[in-house]
C-alpha positions in Angstrom: 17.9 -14.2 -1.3 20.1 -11.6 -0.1 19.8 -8.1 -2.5 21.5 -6.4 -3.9 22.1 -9.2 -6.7 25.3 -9.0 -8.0 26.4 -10.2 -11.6 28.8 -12.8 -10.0 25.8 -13.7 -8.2 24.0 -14.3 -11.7 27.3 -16.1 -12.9 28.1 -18.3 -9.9 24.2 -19.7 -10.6 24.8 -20.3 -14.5 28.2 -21.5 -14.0 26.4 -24.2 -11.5 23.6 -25.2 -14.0 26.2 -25.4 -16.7 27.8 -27.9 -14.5 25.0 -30.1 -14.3 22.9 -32.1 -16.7 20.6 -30.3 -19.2 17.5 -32.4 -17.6 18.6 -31.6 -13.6 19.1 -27.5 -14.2 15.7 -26.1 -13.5 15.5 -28.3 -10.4 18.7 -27.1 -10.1 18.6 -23.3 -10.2 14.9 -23.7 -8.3 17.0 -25.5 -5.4 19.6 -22.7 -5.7 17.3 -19.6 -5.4 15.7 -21.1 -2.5 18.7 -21.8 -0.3 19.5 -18.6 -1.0 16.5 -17.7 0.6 16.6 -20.1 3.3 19.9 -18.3 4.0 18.7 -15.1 3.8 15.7 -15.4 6.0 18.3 -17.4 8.8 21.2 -14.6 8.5 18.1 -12.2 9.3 16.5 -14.0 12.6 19.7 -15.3 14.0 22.4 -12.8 13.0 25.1 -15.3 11.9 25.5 -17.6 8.7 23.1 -20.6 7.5 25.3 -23.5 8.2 24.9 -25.1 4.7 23.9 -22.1 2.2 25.7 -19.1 3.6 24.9 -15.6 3.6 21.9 -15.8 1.3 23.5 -14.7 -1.7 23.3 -16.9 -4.7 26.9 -17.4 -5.1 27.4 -18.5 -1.3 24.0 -20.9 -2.4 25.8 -21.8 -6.0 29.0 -22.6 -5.0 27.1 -25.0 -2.8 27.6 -27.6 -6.2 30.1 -28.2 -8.5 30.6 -24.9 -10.8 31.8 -25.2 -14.5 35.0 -23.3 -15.5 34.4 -20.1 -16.4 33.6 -19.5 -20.1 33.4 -16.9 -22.5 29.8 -14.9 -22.9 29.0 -16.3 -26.0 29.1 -20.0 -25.2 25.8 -20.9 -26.3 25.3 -23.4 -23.6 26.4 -20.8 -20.7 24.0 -18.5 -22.7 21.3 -20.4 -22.3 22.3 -21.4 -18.2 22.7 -17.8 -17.8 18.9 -17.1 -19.2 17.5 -19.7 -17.0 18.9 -17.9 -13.9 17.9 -14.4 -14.6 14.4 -16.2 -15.5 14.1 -17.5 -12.2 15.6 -14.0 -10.6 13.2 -12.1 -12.6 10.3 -14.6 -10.9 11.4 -14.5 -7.7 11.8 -10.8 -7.8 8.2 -10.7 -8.5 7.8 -11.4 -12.0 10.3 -9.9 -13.4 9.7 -5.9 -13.2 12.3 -3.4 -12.8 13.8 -2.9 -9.5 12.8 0.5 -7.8 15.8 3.4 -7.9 17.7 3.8 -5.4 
């Protein structure tokens, strides 16, 4: 996964899951995060984009699937997409500590 993550980055992802079935979006996001990784890691070694996930943000990875219209914050089911995604983010970031300062 490409950093700096952006909040588009965090939106793209929920507005994917919010897309998809309650029961398919933890496999869902899970698949997301690590194209975005497989992206990253390929952008880094070969100098060009990963032919299926992009750059190795998560929006190039998220738009991947179907995205959801955009809604207004206090949908409770993007609410609980959008959790699910910074969940995942805050585990793959290493469990969820604070970035260091730049």
């Amino acid at each position: 996964m490409r950093r700096p993550v952006l909040p588009g980055d965090v939106a793209a992802v929920a507005r994917a899951l919010l897309a998809a079935s309650d029961g398919d979006r933890l496999r869902l996001c899970r698949r997301i995060f690590g194209g975005a990784a497989e992206a990253a890691a390929h952008t880094e070694l070969c100098r060009r984009l990963h032919p299926r996930w992009g750059d190795g943000s998560l929006s190039a990875a998220a738009r991947r699937y179907p995205l959801a219209d955009e809604v207004f914050l206090d949908d409770p089911e993007y609410l609980r997409c959008t959790r699910l995604a910074l969940r995942e983010l805050a585990a793959a970031l290493g469990g969820g500590g604070a970035a260091p300062a730049r």
